[in-house]
C-alpha positions in Angstrom: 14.4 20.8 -28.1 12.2 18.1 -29.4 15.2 15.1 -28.5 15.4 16.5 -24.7 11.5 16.2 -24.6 12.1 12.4 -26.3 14.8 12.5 -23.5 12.6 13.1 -20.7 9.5 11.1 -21.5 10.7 7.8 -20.5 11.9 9.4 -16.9 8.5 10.7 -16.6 6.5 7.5 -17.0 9.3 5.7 -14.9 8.2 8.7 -11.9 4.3 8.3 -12.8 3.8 4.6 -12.7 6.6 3.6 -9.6 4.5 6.7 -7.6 0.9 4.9 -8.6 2.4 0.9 -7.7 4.2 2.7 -4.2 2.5 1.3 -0.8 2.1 4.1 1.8 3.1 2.2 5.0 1.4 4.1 8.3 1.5 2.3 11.7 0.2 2.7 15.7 0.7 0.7 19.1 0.3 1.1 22.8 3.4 2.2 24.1 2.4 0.2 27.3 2.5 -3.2 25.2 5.4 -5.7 26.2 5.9 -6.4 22.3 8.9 -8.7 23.4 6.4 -11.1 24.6 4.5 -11.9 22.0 6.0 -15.1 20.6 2.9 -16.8 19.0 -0.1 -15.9 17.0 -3.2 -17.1 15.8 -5.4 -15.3 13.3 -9.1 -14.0 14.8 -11.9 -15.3 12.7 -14.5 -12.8 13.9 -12.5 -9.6 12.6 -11.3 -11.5 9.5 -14.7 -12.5 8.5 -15.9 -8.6 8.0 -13.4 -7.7 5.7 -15.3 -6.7 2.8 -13.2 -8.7 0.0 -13.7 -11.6 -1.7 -12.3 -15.1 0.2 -9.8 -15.9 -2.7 -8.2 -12.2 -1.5 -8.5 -13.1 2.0 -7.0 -16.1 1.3 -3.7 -14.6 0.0 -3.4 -11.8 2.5 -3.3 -15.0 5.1 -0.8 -16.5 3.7 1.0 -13.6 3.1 0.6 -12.9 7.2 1.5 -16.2 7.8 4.5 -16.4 5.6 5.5 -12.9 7.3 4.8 -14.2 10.6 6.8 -17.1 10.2 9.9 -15.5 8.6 9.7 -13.1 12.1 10.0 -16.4 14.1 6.6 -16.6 15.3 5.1 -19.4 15.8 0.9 -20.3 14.7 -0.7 -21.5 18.0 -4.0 -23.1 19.4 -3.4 -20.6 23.0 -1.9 -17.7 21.1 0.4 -14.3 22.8 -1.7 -12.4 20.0 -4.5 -12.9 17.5 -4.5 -11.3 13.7 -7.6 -9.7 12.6 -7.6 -8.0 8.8 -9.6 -5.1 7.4 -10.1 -3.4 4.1 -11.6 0.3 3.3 -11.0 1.4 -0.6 -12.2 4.7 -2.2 -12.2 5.8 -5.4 -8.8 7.9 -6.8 -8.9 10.6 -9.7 -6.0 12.0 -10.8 -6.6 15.0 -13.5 -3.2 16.2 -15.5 -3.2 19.2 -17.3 -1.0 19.9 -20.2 0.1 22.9 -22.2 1.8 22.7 -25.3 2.6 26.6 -25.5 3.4 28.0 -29.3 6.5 30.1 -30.0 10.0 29.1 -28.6 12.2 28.8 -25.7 12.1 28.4 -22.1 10.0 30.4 -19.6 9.0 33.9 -20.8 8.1 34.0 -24.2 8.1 37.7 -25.8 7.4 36.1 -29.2 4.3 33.8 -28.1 2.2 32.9 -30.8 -0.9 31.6 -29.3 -0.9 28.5 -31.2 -0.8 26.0 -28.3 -2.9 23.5 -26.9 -4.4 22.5 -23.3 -5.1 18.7 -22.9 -6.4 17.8 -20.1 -6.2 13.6 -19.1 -8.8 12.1 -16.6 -7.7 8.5 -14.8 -9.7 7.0 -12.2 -8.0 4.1 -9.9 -9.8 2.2 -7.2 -7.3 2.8 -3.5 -7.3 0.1 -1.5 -6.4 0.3 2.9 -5.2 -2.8 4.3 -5.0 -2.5 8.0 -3.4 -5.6 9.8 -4.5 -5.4 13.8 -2.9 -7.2 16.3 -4.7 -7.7 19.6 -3.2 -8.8 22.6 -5.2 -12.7 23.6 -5.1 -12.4 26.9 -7.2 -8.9 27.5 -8.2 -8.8 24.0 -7.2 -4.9 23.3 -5.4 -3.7 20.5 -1.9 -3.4 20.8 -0.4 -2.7 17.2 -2.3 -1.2 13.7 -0.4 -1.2 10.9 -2.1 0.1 7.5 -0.9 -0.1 4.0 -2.3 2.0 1.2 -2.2 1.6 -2.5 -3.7 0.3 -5.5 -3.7 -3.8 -6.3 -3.7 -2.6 -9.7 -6.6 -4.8 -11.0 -4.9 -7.4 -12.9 -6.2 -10.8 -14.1 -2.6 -12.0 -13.6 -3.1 -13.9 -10.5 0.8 -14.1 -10.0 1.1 -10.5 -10.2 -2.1 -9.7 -8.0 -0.3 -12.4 -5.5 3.0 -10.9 -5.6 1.2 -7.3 -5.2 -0.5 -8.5 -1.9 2.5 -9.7 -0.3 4.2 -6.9 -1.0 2.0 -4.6 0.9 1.8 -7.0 3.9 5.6 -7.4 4.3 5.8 -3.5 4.1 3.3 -3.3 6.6 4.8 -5.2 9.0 8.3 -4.1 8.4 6.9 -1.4 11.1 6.4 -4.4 13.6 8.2 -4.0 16.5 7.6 -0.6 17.4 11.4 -0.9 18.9 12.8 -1.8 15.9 11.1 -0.3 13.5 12.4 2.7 14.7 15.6 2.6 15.4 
């Protein structure tokens, strides 16, 4: 009994941290956009400058856009098909786990339950971070495609990590851009 709890513990910290690093990917667009069209981009200043994060973050997600952009075949322009505007929203996450370490023996129903267990109860807070990338058409200036990642940067001083963390959420983000081929 105790080795398959030994067993299991590994598999259960392996389920609990890949859930907590996970991006949750959600996306929208106007099904009347020609998203064919759009072959160059330039990023809008005026939306990007309200994001509530600090500039060194900005900074990377930018990049991170840009790289993304470019690896799509789009092209950085002066007279731009579409300009990328950035946004952040975070919210504070607890997570409570509850465990009970039962007395007596066996699985399930226990006839010869002893009442010696144990409750433990675990509290973890974890700030939640919303990245939502927008993507307005230049010419009419309306929004044609949202995409919005959700997850946790997983405050690090590791600026490598926190880097690698933040294009991870913008490539999974815009792994939903087309709308066409995104889902097919």
């Amino acid at each position: 009994m105790k080795a398959l709890k030994l067993a299991l513990a590994p598999v259960l910290a392996l389920v609990l941290f890949s859930s907590c690093t996970s991006v949750r990917v959600l996306s929208d667009y106007d099904k009347e956009a020609s998203f064919n069209t759009y072959k160059t981009y330039a990023f809008y200043k005026t939306g990007i400058d309200k994001a509530q994060i600090s500039d060194l973050d900005k900074k990377r997600i930018l990049k991170a856009i840009d790289a993304e952009m470019s690896s799509r075949g789009f092209v950085k322009s002066a007279t731009p098909d579409i300009l990328v505007s950035i946004f952040t929203k975070e919210k504070e996450r607890v997570d409570i786990y509850n465990n009970y370490w039962g007395g007596g023996f066996g699985w399930g129903w226990n006839p010869y339950y002893f009442g010696n267990g144990f409750n433990r109860s675990n509290v973890s807070t974890s700030t939640e971070g919303s990245l939502y990338i927008d993507l307005i058409d230049a010419k009419n200036k309306e929004l044609v495609w949202q995409g919005r990642g959700i997850g946790t940067l997983n405050n690090t001083s590791n600026i490598e990590k926190k880097e690698q963390r933040i294009k991870e959420f913008v490539s999974q983000i815009l792994e939903a851009y087309p709308p066409e081929l995104a889902s097919k």
